[in-house]
C-alpha positions in Angstrom: 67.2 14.3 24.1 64.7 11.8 25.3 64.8 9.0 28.0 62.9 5.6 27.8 62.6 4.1 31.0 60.0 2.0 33.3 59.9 4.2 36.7 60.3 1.3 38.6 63.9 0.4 37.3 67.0 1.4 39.0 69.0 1.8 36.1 66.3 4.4 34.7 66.1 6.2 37.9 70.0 7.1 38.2 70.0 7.3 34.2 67.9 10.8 35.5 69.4 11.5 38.5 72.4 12.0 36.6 70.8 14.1 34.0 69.4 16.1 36.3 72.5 16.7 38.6 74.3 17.8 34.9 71.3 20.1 34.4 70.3 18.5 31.2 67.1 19.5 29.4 65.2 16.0 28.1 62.2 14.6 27.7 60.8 11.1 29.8 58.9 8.5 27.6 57.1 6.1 30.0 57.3 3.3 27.1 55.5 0.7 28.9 52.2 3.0 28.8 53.2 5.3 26.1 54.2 2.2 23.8 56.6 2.8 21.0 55.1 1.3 17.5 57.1 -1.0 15.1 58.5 2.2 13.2 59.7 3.8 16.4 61.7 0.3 17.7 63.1 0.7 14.0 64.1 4.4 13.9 65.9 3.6 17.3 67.4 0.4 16.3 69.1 2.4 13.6 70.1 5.2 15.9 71.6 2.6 18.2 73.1 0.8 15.4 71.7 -2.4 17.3 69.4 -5.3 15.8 66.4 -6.0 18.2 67.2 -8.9 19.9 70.8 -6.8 21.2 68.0 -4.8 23.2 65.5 -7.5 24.4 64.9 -8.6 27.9 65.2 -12.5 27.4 64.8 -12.9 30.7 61.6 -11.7 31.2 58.4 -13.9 31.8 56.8 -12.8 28.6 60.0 -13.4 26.8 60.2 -17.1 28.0 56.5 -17.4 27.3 57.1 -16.6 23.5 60.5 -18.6 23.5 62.6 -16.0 22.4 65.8 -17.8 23.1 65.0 -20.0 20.2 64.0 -17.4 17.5 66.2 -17.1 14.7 68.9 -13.9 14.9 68.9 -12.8 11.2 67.5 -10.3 8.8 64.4 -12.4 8.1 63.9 -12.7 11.7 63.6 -9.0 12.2 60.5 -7.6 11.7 59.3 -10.9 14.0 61.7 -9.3 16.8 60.5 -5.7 16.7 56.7 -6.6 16.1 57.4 -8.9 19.7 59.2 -5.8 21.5 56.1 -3.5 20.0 53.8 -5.8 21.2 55.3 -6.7 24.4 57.1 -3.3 25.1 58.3 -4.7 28.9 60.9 -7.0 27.0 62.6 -3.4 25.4 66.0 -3.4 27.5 65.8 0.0 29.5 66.8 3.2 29.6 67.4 4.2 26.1 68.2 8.1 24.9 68.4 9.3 22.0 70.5 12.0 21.8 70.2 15.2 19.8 72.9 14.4 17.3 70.9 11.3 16.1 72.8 8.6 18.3 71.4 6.5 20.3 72.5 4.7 23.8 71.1 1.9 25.8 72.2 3.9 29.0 72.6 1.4 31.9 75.6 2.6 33.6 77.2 6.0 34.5 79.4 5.9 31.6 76.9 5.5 28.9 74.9 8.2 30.5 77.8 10.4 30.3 78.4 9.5 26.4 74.5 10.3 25.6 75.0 13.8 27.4 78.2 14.6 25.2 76.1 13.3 22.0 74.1 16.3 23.1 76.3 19.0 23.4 77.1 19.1 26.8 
């Protein structure tokens, strides 16, 4: 399994305290230096089941900046959305694992930390 997560957010740090304290073997992406591309944010979006504005920070700075709030939610918006999360990987909601059984969860509380660890066998 792997764990996307900005080291400076709480959510990410219990996301792996709680691995760790279920002994669970993963892998940390830093995604704000090691920046997913366009086809990553897509392969995830499908794992996740989720369209890309379900996993942007709208509150953010840079989100405001590029008036997000106003971009159109539909398929011919899409590819706008994911090039503006590739390009601006701080507005990419946070932590996301992907498990090993292909699923995907934005993991932000205990429970959905708990799912992801299931999705991977344990």
């Amino acid at each position: 399994m792997e764990i996307w997560i900005n080291p400076a957010c709480s959510k990410c740090r219990g996301a792996l305290a709680l691995l760790d304290a279920e002994g669970a073997e993963y892998t940390v992406r830093r995604y704000l230096e090691d920046v997913p591309s366009e086809d990553e944010i897509r392969a995830v979006l499908d794992r996740l089941g989720l369209e890309p504005w379900d996993i942007t920070r709208t509150q953010e700075a840079e989100a405001k900046e590029l008036g997000l709030k106003e971009w159109p939610r539909d398929a011919d918006s899409r590819d706008r959305w994911i090039a503006a999360l590739a390009g601006h990987p701080k507005l990419i909601q946070r932590p996301i694992i992907t498990a090993d059984d292909g699923t995907a969860l934005v993991a932000r509380s205990e429970e959905a930390v708990r799912e992801a660890l299931a999705h991977s066998g344990r």
